[in-house]
RODO-2510 file (C-alpha; in nm, 4 decimals, decimal comma):
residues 343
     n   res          X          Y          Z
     1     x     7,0247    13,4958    11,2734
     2     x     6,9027    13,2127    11,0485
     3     x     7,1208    12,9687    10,9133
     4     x     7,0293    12,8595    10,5312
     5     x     7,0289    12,5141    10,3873
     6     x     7,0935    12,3970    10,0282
     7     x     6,9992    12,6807     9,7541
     8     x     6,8303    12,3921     9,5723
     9     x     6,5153    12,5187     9,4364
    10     x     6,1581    12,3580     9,6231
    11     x     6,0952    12,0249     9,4572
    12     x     5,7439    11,8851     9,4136
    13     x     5,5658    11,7382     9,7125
    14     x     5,4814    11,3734     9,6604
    15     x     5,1888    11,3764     9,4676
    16     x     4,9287    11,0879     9,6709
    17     x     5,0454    11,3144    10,0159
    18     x     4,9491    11,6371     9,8439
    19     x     4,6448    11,4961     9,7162
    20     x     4,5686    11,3800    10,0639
    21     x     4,6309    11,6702    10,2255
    22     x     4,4251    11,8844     9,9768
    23     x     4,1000    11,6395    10,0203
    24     x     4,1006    11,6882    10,3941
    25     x     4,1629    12,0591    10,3992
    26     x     3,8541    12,0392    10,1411
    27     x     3,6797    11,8750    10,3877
    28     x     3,8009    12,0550    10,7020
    29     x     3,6756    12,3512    10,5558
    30     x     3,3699    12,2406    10,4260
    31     x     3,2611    12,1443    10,7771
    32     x     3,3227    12,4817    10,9007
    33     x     3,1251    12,6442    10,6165
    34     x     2,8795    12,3969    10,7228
    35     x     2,9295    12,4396    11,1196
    36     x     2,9237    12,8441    11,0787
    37     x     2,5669    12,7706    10,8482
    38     x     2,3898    12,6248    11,1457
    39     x     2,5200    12,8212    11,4411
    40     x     2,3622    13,1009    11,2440
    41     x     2,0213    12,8883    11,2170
    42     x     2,0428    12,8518    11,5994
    43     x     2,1122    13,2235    11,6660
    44     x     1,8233    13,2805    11,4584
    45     x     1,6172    13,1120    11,6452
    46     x     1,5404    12,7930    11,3828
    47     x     1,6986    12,4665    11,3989
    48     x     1,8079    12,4036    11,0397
    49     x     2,0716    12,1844    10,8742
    50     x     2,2702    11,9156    11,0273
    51     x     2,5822    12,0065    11,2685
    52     x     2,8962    11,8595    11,1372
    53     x     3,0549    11,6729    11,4509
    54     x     3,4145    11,7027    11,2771
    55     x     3,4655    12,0618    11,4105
    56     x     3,5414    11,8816    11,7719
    57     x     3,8639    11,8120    11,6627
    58     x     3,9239    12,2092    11,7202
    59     x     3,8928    12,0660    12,0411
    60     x     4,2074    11,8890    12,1684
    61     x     4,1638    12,0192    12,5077
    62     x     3,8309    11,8686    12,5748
    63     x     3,8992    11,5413    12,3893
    64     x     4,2065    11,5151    12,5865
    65     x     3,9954    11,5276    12,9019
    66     x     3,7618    11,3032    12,7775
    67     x     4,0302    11,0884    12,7157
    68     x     4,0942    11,0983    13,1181
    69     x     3,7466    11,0374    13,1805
    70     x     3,7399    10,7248    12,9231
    71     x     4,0447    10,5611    13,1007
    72     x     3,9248    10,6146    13,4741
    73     x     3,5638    10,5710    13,4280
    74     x     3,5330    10,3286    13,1434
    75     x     3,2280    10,5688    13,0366
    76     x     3,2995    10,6933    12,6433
    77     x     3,1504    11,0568    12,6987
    78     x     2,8859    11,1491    12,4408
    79     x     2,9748    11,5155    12,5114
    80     x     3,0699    11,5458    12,2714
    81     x     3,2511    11,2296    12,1418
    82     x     3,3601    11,2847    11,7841
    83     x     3,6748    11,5033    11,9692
    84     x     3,7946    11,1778    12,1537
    85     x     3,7459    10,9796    11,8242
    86     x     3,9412    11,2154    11,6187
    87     x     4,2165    11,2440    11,8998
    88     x     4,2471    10,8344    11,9125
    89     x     4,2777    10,8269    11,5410
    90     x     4,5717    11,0989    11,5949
    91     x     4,7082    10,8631    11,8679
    92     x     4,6828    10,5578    11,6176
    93     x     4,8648    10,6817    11,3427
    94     x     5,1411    10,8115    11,5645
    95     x     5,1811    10,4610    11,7034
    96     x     5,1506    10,2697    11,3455
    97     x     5,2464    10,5438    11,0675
    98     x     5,4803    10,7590    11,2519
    99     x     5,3523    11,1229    11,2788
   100     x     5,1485    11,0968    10,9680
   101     x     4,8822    11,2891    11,0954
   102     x     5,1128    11,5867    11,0893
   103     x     5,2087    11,5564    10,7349
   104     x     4,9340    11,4148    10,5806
   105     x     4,5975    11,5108    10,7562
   106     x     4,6598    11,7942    11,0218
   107     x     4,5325    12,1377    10,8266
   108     x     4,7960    12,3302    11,0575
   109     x     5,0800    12,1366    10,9078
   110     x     4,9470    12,1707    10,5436
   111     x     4,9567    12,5585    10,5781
   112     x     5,2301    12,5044    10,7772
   113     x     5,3883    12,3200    10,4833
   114     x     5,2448    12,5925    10,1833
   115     x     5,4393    12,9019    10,3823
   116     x     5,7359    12,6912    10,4039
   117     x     5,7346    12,6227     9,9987
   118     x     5,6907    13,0266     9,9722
   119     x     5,9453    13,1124    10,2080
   120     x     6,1619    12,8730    10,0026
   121     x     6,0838    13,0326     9,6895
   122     x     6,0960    13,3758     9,8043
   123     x     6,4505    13,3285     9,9995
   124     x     6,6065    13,0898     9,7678
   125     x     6,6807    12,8201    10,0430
   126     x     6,5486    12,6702    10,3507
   127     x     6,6322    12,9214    10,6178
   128     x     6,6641    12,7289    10,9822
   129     x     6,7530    12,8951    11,3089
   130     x     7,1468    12,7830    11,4745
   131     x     7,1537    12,4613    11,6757
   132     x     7,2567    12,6357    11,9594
   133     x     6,8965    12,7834    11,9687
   134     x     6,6633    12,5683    11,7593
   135     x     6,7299    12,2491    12,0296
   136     x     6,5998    12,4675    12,2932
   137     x     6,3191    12,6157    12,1335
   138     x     6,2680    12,2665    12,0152
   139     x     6,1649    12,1909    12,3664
   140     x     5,9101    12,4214    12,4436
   141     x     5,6556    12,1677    12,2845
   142     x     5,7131    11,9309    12,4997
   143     x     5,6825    12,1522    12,8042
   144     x     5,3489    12,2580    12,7189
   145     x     5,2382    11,8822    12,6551
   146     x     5,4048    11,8148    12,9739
   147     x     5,1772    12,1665    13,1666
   148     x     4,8536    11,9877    12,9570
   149     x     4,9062    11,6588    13,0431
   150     x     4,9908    11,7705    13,4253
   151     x     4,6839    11,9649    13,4684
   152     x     4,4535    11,6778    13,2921
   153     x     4,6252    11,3742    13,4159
   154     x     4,7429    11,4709    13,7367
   155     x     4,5920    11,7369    13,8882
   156     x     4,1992    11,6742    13,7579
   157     x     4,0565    11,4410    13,9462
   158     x     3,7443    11,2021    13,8142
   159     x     3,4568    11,3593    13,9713
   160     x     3,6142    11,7322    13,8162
   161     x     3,6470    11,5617    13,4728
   162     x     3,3013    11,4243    13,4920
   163     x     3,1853    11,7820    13,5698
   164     x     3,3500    11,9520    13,3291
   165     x     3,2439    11,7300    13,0637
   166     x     2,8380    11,7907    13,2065
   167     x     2,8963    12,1303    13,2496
   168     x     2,7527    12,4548    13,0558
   169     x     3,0795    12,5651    12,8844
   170     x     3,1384    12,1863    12,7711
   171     x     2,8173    12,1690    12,5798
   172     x     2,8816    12,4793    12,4025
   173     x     3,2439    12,4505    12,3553
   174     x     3,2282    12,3894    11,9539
   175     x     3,0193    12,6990    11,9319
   176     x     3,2377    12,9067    12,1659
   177     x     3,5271    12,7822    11,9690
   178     x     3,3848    12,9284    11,6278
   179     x     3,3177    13,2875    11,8278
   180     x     3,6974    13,2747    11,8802
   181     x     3,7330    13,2938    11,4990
   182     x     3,4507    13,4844    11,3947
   183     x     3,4857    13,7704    11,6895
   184     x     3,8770    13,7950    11,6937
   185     x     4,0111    14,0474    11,9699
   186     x     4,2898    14,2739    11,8475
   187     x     4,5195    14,0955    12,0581
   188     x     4,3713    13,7793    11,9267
   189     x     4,4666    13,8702    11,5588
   190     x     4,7856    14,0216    11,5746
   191     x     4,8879    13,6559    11,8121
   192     x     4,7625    13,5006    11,4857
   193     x     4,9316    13,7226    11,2106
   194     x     5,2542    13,6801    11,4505
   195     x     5,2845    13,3378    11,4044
   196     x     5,1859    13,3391    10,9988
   197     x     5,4717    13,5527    10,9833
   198     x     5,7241    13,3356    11,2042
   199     x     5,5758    13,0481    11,0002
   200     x     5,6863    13,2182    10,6478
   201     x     6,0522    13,3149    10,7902
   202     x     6,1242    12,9719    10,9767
   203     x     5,9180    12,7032    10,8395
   204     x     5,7176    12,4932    11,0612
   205     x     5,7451    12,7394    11,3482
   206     x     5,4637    12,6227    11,4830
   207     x     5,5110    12,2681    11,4570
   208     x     5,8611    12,2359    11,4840
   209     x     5,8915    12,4580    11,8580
   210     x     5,4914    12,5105    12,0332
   211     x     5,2465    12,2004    11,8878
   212     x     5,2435    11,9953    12,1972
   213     x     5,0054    11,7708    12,0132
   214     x     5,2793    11,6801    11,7583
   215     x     5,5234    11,6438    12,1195
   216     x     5,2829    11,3894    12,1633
   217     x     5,2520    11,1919    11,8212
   218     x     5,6545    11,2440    11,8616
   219     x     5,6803    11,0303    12,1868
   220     x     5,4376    10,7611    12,0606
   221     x     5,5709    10,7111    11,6956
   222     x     5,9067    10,5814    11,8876
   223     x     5,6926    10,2756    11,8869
   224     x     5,6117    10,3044    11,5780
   225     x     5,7189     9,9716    11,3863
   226     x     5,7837    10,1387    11,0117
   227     x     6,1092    10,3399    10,9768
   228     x     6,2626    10,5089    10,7242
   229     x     6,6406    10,3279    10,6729
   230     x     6,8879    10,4224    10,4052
   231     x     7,1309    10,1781    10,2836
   232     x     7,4711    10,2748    10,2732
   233     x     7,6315    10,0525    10,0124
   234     x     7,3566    10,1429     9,7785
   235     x     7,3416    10,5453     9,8998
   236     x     7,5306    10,7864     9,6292
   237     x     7,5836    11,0624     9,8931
   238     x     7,4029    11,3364     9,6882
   239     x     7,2379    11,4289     9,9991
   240     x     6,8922    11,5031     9,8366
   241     x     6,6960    11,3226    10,1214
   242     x     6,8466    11,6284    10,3847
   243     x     6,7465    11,8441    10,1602
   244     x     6,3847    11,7953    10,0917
   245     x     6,3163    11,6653    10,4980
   246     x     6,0718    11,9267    10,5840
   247     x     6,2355    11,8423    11,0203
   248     x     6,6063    11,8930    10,9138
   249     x     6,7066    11,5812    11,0042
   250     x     7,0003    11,4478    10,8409
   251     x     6,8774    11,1350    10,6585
   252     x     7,2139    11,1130    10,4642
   253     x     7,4100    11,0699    10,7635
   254     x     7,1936    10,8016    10,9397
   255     x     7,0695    10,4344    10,8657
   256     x     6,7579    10,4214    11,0339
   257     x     6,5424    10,7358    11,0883
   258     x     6,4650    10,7383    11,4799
   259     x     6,3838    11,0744    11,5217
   260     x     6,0397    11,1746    11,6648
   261     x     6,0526    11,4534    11,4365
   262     x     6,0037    11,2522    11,1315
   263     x     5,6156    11,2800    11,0182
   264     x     5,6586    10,9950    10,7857
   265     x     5,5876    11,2509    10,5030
   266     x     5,8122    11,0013    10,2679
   267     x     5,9649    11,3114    10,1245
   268     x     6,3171    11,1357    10,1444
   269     x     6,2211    10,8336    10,0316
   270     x     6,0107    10,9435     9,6917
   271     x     6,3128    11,2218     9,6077
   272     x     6,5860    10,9858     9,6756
   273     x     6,7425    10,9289     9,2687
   274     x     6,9103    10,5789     9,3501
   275     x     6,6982    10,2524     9,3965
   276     x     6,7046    10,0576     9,7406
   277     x     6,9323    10,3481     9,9435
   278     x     6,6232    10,4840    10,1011
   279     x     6,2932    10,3069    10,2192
   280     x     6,0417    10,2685    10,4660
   281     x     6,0260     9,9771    10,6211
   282     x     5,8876     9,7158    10,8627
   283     x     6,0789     9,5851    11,1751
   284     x     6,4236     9,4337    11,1843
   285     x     6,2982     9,0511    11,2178
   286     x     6,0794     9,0899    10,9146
   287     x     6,2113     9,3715    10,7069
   288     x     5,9670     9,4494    10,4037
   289     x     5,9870     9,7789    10,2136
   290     x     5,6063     9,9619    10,2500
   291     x     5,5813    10,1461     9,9126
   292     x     5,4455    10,5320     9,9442
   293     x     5,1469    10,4704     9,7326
   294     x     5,0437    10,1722    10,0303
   295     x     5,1651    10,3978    10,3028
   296     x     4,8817    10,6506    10,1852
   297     x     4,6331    10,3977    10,1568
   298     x     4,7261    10,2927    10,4960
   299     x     4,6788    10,6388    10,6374
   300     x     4,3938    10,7156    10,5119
   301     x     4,2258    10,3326    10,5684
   302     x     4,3173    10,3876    10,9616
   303     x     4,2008    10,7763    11,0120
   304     x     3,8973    10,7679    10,7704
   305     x     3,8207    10,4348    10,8421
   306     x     3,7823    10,4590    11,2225
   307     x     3,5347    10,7579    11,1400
   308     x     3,3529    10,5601    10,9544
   309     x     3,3527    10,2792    11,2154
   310     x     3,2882    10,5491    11,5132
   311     x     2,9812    10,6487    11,3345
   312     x     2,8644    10,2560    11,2944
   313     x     2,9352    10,2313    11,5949
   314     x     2,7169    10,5341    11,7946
   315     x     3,0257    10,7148    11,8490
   316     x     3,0397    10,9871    11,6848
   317     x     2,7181    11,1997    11,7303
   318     x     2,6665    11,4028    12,0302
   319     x     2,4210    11,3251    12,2538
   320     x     2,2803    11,6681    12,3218
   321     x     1,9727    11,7725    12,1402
   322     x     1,9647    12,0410    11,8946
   323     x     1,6860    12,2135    12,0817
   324     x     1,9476    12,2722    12,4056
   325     x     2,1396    12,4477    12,1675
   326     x     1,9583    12,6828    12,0103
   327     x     1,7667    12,7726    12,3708
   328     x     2,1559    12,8591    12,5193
   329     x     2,2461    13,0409    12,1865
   330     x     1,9368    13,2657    12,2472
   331     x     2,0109    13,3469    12,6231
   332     x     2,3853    13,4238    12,4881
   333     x     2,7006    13,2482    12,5715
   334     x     2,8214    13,5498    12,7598
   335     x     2,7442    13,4513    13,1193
   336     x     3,0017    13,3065    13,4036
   337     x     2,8808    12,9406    13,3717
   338     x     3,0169    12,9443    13,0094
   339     x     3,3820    13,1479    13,0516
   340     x     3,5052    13,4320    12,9375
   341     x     3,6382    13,2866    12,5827
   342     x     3,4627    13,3728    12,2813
   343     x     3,3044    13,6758    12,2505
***
């Protein structure tokens, strides 16, 4: 069964990562409005609106194969490219800010994070499965990123990555992708509902044991140069940084935070009630704290920023024409040379 942690009560998110988090689910779902608003031009026949080239980062499969194709061909696909863009930025954070696209940015890990507040509320304490079984479990995530990065890396070679990028299913993917939410299966829905509910009775259930992507930003933010340290003379031992780390980690017990389950959420570093034990900070040769309220600035300058400079750039637009679109809409996406998934 699952083992509890402190009965503390929930305490307060930091405020700049909540409002951060808010903003892009905002926007995230905005964009699907937005998305949903044109397929239903297309299936109608009219070309109307303006498709919203965020929804490829529902994507990570195809950006990580564009990815392939990027690093063997040189060629930046521009089908579709915002994926790939959004996928870097992932990939950059990871490797500068630790895994703050999980706890700042990712719209999985904010609902993620909202179930685990209720649960907390609901139970009276942070329930957490035995070490004997959460290590385990732990590693299924990184199996799967292993299986992914197998089949991509591995066993796709370049001229099968440059055809699956040209191919039918490819150019419809973003489409297909919203049938798989708008025409659910049964099976489809109670998968779904099954993990909302796994999500509300272990927090992070998702993230913590299956998210291969947040395997990945795991492995890279080991190179990340920020850490959070704690400083024992100055640490009180009142163990609050333990209990508000959303991972479990035992900050209390450590000096520096190597973990690649730390998302850099700076939960343990804004709770912490005694100045100087707990900070992020720069490397060992040139130790500097990095305040939260620059920390945010710095995650949003690097993952809203590089949109910004994709789109400057002619990197963020896909180069298939609207007109394509609506045409394959109106034959149906039904037929063998787009899959079976969607409806």
């Amino acid at each position: 069964p699952p083992t509890t942690r402190r009965r503390a009560r929930p305490r307060p998110p930091f405020p700049r990562r909540l409002a951060v988090q808010v903003l892009t689910l905002a926007v995230i779902l905005g964009l699907g409005f937005q998305f949903a608003n044109w397929v239903a031009h297309l299936e109608a026949g009219r070309i109307a609106g303006v498709r919203p080239p965020g929804v490829e980062g529902f994507l990570p499969i195809a950006a990580l194969i564009s990815l392939k194709h990027w690093l063997v061909s040189g060629e930046f696909s521009m089908i579709p490219p915002a994926g790939l863009v959004i996928l870097l930025l992932a990939l950059a954070t990871g490797l500068l800010l630790k895994k703050a696209f999980c706890s700042w940015l990712c719209p999985v890990g904010t609902a993620s994070e909202g179930l685990a507040r209720l649960s907390h509320r609901v139970f009276g304490r942070k329930l957490r499965l035995p070490r004997w079984l959460d290590l385990p479990l732990m590693s299924l995530k990184y199996l799967l990123l292993a299986f992914f990065l197998h089949a991509i890396f591995v066993r796709m070679s370049g001229p099968m990555i440059a055809e699956f990028l040209a191919s039918p299913y490819n150019r419809v993917a973003d489409i297909k992708m919203l049938y798989f939410f708008t025409h659910m299966s049964a099976l489809t829905m109670q998968v779904l509902a099954g993990l909302v509910m796994l999500s509300f009775v272990l927090p992070y259930f998702w993230c913590r044991y299956l998210c291969p992507y947040g395997g990945l930003l795991g492995a890279i933010s080991w190179l990340s140069p920020l850490k959070v340290r704690r400083s024992a003379p100055d640490c009180i031992d009142c163990g609050r940084c333990a209990d508000v780390c959303p991972s479990f980690i035992p900050v209390d017990r450590l000096g520096t935070v190597t973990s690649p389950e730390c998302t850099g959420c700076l939960e343990c570093v804004v709770h912490c009630p005694q100045p100087g034990a707990i900070a992020l900070e720069t490397p060992r040769w040139w130790r500097r704290p990095v305040r939260p309220a620059v920390f945010a600035v710095l995650v949003i300058a690097v993952f809203f920023g590089g949109i910004g400079a994709a789109k400057l750039s002619g990197h963020w637009e896909s180069e298939i024409h609207h007109e394509e679109l609506r045409d394959r809409v109106q034959r149906g996406l039904d037929g063998p040379e787009y899959g079976h998934f969607g409806r």
